[in-house]
LUMKEMAR-18585 format. One record per residue (C-alpha): x, y, z; residue number from 1. Coordinates in pm, whole numbers, plus 50000, padded with zeros to 5 digits. Layout:
<recs>
       x       y       z   seq
       X       Y       Z   NUM
...
</recs>
This chain:
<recs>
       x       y       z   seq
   15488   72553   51020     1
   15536   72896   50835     2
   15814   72954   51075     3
   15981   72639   51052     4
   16011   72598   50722     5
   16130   72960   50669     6
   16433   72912   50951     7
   16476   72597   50743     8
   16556   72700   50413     9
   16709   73043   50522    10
   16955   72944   50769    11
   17239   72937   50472    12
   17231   73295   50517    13
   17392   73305   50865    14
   17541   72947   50875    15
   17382   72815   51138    16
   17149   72569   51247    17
   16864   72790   51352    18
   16624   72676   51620    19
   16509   73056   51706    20
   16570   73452   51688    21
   16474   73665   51997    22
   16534   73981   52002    23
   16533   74169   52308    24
   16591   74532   52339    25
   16932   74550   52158    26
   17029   74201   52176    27
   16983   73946   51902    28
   17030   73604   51980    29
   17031   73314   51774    30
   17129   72942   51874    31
   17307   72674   51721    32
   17189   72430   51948    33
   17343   72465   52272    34
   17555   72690   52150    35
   17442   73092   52181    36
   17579   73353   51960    37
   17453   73673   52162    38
   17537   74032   51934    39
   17495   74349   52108    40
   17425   74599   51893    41
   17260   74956   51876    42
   16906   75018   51824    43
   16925   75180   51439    44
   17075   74839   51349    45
   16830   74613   51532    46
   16557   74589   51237    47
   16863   74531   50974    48
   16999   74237   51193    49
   16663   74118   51241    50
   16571   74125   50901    51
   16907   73966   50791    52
   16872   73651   51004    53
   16466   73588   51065    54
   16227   73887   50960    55
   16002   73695   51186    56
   15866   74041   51346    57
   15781   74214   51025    58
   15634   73935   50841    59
   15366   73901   51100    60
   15419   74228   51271    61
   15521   74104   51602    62
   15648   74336   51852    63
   16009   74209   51961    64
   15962   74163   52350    65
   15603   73920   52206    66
   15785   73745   51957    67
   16029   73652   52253    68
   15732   73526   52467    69
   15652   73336   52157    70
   15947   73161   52158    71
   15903   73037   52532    72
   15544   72950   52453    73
   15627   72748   52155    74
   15796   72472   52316    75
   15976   72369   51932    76
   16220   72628   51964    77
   16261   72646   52312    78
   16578   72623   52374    79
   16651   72954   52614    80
   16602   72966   53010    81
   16316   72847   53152    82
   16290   73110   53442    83
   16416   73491   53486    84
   16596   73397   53758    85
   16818   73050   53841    86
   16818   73040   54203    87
   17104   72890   54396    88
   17293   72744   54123    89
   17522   72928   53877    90
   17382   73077   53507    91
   17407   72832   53295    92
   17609   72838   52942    93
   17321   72892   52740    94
   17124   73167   52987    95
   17282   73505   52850    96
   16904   73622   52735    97
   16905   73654   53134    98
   17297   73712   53248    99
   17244   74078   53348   100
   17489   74376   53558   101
   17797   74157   53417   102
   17857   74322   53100   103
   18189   74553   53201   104
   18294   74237   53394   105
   18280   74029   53097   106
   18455   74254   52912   107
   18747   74300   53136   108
   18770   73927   53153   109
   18793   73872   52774   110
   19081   74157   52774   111
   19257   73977   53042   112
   19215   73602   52858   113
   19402   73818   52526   114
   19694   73886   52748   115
   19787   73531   52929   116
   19669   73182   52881   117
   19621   73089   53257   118
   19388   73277   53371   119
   19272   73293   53739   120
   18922   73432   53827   121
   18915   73393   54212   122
   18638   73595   54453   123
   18441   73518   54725   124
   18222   73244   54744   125
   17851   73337   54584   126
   18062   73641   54410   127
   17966   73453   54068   128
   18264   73341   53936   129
   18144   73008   53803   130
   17861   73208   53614   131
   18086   73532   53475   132
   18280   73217   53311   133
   18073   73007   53190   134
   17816   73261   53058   135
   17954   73608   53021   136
   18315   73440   52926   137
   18184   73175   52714   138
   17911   73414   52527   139
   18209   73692   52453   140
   18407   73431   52277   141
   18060   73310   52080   142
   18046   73714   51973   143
   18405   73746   51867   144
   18536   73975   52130   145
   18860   73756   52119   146
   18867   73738   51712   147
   19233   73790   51787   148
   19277   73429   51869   149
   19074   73309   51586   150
   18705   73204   51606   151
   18733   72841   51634   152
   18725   72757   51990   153
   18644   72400   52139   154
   18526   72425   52519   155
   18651   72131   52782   156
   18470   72225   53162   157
   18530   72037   53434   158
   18554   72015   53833   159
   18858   71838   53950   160
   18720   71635   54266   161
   18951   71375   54376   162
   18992   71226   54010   163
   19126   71529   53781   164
   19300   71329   53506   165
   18955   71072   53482   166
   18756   71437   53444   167
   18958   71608   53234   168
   18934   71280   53006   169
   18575   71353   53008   170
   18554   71726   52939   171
   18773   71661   52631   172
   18495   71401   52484   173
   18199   71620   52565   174
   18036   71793   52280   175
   18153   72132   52276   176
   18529   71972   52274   177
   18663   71688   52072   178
   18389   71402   52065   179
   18368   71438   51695   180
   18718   71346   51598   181
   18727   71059   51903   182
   18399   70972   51767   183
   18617   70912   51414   184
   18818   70700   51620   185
   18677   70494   51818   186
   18406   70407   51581   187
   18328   70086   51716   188
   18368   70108   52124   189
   18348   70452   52230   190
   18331   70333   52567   191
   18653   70320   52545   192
   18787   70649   52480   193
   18811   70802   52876   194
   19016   70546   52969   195
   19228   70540   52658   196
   19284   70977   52693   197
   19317   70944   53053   198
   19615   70718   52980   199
   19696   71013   52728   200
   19710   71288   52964   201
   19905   71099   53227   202
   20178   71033   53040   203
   20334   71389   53124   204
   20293   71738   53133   205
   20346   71794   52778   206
   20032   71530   52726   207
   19779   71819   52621   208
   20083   71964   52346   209
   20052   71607   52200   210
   19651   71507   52223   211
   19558   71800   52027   212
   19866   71727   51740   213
   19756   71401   51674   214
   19408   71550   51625   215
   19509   71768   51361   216
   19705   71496   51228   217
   19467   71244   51183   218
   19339   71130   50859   219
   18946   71092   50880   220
   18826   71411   51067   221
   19131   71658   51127   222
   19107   71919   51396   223
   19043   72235   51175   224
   19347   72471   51199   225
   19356   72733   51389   226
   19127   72549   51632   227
   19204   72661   52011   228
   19114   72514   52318   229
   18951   72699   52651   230
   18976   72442   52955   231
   18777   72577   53192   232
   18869   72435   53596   233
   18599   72510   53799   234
   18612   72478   54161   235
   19017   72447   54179   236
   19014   72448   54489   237
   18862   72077   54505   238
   19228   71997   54446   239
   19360   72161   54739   240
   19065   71977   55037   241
   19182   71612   54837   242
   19540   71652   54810   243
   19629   71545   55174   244
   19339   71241   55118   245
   19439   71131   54714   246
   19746   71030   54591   247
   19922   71384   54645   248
   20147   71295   54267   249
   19840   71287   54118   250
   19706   71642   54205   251
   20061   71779   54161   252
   20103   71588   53832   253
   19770   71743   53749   254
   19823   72089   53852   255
   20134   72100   53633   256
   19988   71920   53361   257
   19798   72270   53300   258
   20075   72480   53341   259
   20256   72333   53035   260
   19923   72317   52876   261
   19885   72706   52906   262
   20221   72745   52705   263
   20115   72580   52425   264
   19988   72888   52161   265
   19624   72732   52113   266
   19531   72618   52507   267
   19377   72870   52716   268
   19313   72765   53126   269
   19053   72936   53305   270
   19040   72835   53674   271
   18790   72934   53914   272
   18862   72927   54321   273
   18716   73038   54645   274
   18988   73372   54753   275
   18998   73179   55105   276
   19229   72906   54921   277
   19460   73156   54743   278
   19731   73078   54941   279
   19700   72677   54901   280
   19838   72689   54570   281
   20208   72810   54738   282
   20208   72392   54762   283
   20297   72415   54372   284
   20554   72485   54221   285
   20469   72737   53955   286
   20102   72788   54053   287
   20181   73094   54235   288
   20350   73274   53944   289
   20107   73142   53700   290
   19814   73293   53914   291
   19998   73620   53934   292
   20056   73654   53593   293
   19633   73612   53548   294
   19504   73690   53806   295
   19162   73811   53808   296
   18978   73930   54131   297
   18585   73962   54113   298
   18453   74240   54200   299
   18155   74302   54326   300
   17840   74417   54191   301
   17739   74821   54209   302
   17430   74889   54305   303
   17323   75012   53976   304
   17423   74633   53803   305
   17297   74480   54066   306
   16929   74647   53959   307
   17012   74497   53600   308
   17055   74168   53749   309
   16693   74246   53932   310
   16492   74358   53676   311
   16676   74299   53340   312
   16558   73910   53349   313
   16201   74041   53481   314
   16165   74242   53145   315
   16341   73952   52925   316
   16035   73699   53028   317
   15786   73995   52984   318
   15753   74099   53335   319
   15871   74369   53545   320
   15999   74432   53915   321
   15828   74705   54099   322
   16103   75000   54193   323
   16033   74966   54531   324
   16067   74573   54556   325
   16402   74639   54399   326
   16574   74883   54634   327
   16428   74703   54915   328
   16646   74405   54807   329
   16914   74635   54729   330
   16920   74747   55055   331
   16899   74427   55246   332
   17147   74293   54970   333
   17402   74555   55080   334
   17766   74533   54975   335
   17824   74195   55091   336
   17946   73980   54740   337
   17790   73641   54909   338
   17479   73762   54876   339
   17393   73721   54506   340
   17264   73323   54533   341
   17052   73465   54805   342
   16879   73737   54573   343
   16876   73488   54307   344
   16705   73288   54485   345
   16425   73476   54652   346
   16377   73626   54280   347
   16325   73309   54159   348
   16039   73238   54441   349
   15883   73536   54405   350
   15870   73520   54041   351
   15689   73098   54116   352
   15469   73302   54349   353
   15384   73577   54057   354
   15279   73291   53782   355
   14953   73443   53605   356
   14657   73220   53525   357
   14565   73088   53175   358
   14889   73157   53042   359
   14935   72731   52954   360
   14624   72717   52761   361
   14755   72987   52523   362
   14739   72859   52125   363
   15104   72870   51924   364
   14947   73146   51719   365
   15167   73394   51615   366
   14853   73644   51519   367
   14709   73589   51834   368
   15026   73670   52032   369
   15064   73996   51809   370
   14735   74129   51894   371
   14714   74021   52256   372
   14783   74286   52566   373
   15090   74204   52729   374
   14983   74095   53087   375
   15350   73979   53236   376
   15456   73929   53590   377
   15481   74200   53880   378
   15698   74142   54119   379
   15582   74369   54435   380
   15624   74399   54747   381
   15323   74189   54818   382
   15556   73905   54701   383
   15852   73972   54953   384
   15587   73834   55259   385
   15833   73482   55212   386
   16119   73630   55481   387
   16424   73857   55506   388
   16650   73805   55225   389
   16877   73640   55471   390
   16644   73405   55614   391
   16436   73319   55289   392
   16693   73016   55196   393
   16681   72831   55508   394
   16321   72927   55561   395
   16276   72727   55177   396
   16502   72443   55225   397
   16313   72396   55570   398
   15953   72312   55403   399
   16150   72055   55192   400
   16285   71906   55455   401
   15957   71902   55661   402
   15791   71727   55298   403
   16007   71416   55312   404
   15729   71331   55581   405
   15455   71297   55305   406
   15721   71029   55144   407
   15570   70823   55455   408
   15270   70648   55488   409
   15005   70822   55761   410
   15022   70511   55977   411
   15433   70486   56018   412
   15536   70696   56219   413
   15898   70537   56263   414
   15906   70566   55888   415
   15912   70980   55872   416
   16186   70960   56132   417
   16378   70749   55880   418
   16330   70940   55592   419
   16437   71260   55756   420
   16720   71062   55886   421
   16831   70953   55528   422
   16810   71318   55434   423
   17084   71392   55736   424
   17310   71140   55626   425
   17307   71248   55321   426
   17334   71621   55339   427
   17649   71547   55627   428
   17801   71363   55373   429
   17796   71607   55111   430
   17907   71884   55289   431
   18318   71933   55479   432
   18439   72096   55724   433
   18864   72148   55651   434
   19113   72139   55875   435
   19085   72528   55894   436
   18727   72538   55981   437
   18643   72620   55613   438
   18313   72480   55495   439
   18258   72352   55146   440
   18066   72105   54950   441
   18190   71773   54939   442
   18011   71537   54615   443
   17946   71209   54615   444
   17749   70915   54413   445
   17441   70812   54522   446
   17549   70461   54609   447
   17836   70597   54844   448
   17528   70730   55003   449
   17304   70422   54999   450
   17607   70221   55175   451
   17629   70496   55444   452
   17218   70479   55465   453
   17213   70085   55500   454
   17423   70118   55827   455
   17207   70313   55990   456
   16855   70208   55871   457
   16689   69936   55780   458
   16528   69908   55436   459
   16282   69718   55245   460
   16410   69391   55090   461
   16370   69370   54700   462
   16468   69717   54606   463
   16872   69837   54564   464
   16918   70058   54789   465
   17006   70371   54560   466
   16669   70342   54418   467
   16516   70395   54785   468
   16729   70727   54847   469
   16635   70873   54477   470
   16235   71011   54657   471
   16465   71216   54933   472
   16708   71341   54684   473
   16436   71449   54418   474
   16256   71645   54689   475
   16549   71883   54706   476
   16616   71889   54366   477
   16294   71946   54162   478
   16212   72280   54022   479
   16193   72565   54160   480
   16410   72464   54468   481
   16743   72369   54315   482
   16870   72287   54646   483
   17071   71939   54492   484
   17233   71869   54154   485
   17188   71724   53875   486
   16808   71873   53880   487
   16500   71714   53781   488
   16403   71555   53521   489
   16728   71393   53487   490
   16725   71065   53564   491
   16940   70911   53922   492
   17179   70612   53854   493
   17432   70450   54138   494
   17737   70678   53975   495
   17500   70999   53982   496
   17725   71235   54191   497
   17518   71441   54390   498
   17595   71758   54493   499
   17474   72110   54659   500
   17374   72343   54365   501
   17579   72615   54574   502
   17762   72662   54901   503
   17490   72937   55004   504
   17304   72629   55137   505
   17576   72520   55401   506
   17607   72887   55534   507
   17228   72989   55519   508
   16969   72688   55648   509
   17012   72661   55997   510
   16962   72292   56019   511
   17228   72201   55746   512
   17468   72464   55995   513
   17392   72238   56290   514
   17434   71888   56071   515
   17805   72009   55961   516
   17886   72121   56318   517
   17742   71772   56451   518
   18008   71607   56144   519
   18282   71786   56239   520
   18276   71704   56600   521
   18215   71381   56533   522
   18497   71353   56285   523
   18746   71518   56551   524
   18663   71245   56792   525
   18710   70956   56580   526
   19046   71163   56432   527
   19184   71161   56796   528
   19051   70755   56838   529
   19249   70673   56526   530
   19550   70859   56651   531
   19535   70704   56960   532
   19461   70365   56790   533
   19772   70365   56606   534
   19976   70469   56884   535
   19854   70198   57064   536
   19958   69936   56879   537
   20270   69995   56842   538
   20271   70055   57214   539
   20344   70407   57286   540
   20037   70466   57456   541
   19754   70347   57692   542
   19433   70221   57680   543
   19195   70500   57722   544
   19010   70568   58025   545
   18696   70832   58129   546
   18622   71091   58085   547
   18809   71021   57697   548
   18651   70653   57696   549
   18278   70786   57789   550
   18283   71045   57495   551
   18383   70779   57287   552
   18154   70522   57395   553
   17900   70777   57410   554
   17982   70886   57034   555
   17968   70603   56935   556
   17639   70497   57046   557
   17487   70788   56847   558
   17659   70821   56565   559
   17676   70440   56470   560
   18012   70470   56288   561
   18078   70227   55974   562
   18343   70134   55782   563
   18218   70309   55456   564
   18220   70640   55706   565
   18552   70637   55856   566
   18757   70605   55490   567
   18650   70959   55407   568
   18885   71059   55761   569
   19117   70737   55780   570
   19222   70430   55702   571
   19237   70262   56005   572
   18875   70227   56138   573
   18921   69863   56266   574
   19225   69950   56469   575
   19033   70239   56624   576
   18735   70023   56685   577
   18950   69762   56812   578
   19147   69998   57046   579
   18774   70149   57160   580
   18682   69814   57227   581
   19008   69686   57427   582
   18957   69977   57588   583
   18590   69925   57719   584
   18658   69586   57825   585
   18947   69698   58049   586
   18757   69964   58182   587
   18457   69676   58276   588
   18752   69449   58400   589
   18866   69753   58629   590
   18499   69794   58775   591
   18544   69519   59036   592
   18885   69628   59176   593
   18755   69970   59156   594
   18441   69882   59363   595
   18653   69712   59643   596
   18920   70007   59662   597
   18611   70221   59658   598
   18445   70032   59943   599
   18822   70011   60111   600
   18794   70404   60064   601
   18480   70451   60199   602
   18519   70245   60540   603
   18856   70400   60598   604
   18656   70716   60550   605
   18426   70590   60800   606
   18664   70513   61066   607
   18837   70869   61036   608
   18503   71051   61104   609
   18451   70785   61408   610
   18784   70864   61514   611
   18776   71209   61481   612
   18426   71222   61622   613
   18615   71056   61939   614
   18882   71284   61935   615
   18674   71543   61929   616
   18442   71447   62236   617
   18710   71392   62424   618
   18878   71710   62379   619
   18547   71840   62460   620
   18513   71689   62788   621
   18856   71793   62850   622
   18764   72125   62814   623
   18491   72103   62998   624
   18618   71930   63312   625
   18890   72162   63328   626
   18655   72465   63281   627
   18442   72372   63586   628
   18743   72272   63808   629
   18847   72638   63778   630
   18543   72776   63906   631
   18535   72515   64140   632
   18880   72627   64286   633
   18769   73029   64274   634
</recs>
């Protein structure tokens, strides 16, 4: 309570809302919320800082790296990262106390932000782009390394997906951007306001210029001036797999919505996109130029910040990675940028498998902690026993799968099959194969995924069907696993979108390989039936007939296709079925007249061998006769 009411009644000093100060090494961090403010600094000035914004550690006498295992313990404050290490999915915004090896990055990616306002930070996928954004990025602008263009920064994030305008609507009434002046507004129905700046930003490209004018204009709660705007894209290239599938105006209107938007003196774009779709954005006019003009190419992490990113967030949470742990992962890591999720995520195992005992019954006494040895985690090479860095992921995401059977009752045996089955019709949902062969993740709301699920299994009566899919989906999204998004303990609805935390998953578990190999074949058949399909009725083509018809028919019978399946390829799935149908019937009406000209065949077959048979004997007995009538005559 000491501490509390301290921060309390000191936080006028530093203007903030203080929930905590760590200090680690030479990094002070204090939070406004969700918002961090992380200052690098040198050593000689740590215990001025420290005493400036919460002399927690010399009131009591606290040792910096206990005072920040204080802070974890005592859950008030807590408002850092849970773990050392996130796994699969990307840093979070708020995770800098553990964002480590992507200092000179971040710094290089500030100094390119101060030159353009579109700026385009493309790599490799699991290179970390998403994460050098939205925590090294983000965290440099919090510390003022951009105090050239101001300190007042409001932050919009968003993935495109198929509807960009409807979620850049809701990026701009999140918290970090402008829900406190719509708030003003729309004091009575919020609900309204996505639809109503939707409309806003559709209305043309200059549609950003004007939203944040009438902001600063307005008479209750006026944008402060000098207030700028960083609208972050992540995942651009979402735009490129829907533009053949969505209304194509809409992407393009989108795409050059943002290029006006990065003229304007207080907008700053940050895309983020997979190098493999760099030349995609040649289908836009501008984009190309734009992207030159910013570009920004990850590079890849040197061995040496790759061993910050090992044991830097070991150290933060008290523990420590043994040296020889540490080049062994270095080594199987190698120089391949891809790998990073993979580290990440057997660090973030190892680290479960670490946990020390007793550590949960600990008191929130600050003496206590003071005087206590620090006993942290080891990470050794005891702990690696879980599988090649390479094989660890699917090896993981294979015992969840194999738990879905304890969602069944002992007894049903037809139940596990279900359940597992569930979990492939999900997973082949959420996951695309492009035109070019280029695998990527592919979100969707749970009830898209219940209406697939209902064609293919039967469920219990009573219960929406969303609600029966939420047990599978929580099994690969709970702690520690992070397999699916959003993660436990948020709460499922039918307009969740579910997603993989990181495309590592689709190139890494074996089974998830085979599932988006078994989609995309069966997506090329029914592709080729549609074509056919529409051919057909406007007669230019045939019926078809084997070996075509039995791979259909045969496809068919396995995959169970559905209505709610084909509109993600087409959008003429009763044609097709109609054509596949037509087309099995005239193949069954063929079987008679087929039979007879088969029998017909098969006697006249018969009465050649009898008649060559004939032939032959009597060509034989020719031959004879005639070969004993000449030794008759000699």
């Amino acid at each position: 309570m000491q501490l509390l009411w301290f921060m309390m009644t000191h936080r006028r000093f530093v203007g903030l809302e203080i929930n905590y100060c760590i200090v680690v090494k030479c990094k002070v961090r204090v939070s406004n919320h969700s918002k961090p403010l992380l200052c690098t600094t040198n050593h000689s000035r740590i215990n001025q800082i420290c005493g400036y914004i919460c002399p927690v550690c010399e009131y009591w006498n606290v040792p910096h790296h206990k005072l920040n295992l204080f802070a974890r313990i005592y859950k008030d404050f807590n408002n850092m990262s849970d773990f050392p290490y996130p796994g699969l999915r990307p840093f979070k915004r708020d995770e800098t106390d553990i964002f480590f090896g992507r200092e000179e990055l971040t710094t290089q990616l500030i100094d390119r932000l101060d030159q353009t306002h579109f700026l385009a930070v493309v790599g490799v996928s699991g290179c970390g782009k998403s994460s050098l954004v939205r925590t090294g990025l983000l965290a440099g602008l919090g510390r003022g390394l951009l105090a050239s263009k101001g300190i007042l920064w409001r932050i919009a994030e968003l993935r495109p997906g198929n509807r960009p305008f409807a979620r850049l609507a809701e990026a701009l009434l999140a918290d970090n951007a402008f829900k406190k002046e719509y708030t003003a507004i729309f004091t009575d129905n919020m609900a309204e306001a996505p639809r109503f700046v939707e409309a806003k930003l559709r209305r043309g490209p200059k549609s950003l210029h004007e939203l944040l004018q009438k902001l600063s204009q307005q008479q209750d709660t006026p944008l402060p001036p000098k207030t700028n705007l960083l609208l972050i894209v992540d995942q651009f290239e979402e735009l490129f797999r829907h533009y053949n599938k969505a209304d194509k105006n809409e992407v393009a209107a989108f795409v050059k919505l943002l290029l006006n938007s990065s003229q304007h003196p207080a907008i700053y774009i940050v895309i983020t996109m997979r190098s493999d779709f760099i030349g995609d954005c040649t289908w836009f006019h501008g984009l190309p130029e734009a992207i030159n003009n910013g570009f920004f190419l990850t590079p890849r992490l040197t061995r040496e910040q790759l061993r910050l990113a090992i044991e830097g967030p070991a150290k933060v949470f008290g523990g420590q990675v043994e040296p020889s742990l540490a080049n062994q992962l270095l080594n199987e890591t190698g120089d391949e940028p891809d790998q990073l999720p993979l580290l990440q995520h057997a660090l973030m195992r190892m680290w479960d498998q670490a946990r020390p005992q007793g550590l949960e019954q600990l008191h929130y006494d600050l003496e206590k902690i003071a005087n206590m040895p620090l006993q942290g985690r080891i990470l050794t090479l005891a702990h690696y026993q879980i599988g090649e860095l390479k094989n660890a992921l699917s090896q993981h995401a294979e015992e969840a799968y194999k738990e879905l059977q304890q969602l069944a009752e002992p007894a049903k045996p037809q139940k596990r099959i279900e359940i597992q089955k569930m979990a492939e019709i999900l997973f082949r949902r959420i996951c695309e194969r492009d035109p070019t062969r280029r695998d990527t993740r592919s979100p969707v709301k749970l009830e898209e995924v219940a209406k697939l699920v209902e064609k293919r299994i039967k469920l219990a009566n009573g219960i929406p069907s969303w609600q029966q899919i939420i047990p599978v989906v929580d099994v690969f999204r709970q702690t520690g696993r992070y397999f699916l998004t959003p993660p436990l303990p948020i709460q499922l609805k039918p307009d969740s979108i579910i997603d993989i935390s990181h495309e590592s998953l689709i190139h890494h578990w074996q089974r998830l390989k085979e599932w988006t190999e078994l989609e995309a074949k069966s997506v090329e058949i029914y592709r080729r039936l549609e074509d056919s399909a529409r051919l057909w009725e406007q007669n230019q083509t045939a019926l078809w007939q084997s070996p075509d018809l039995a791979i259909a028919l045969a496809w068919r019978e396995k995959e169970q296709p559905s209505a709610e399946w084909a509109n993600r390829y087409g959008v003429d799935f009763e044609i097709a079925m109609r054509f596949l149908k037509e087309s099995e019937q005239e193949q069954q009406r063929q079987e008679p007249e087929k039979e007879i000209k088969r029998q017909e065949a098969l006697k006249r077959v018969r009465k050649q061998r009898v008649w060559a048979i004939t032939i032959t004997g009597i060509i034989v007995a020719i031959v004879l006769a005639a070969v004993g009538y000449f030794y008759t005559s000699n």
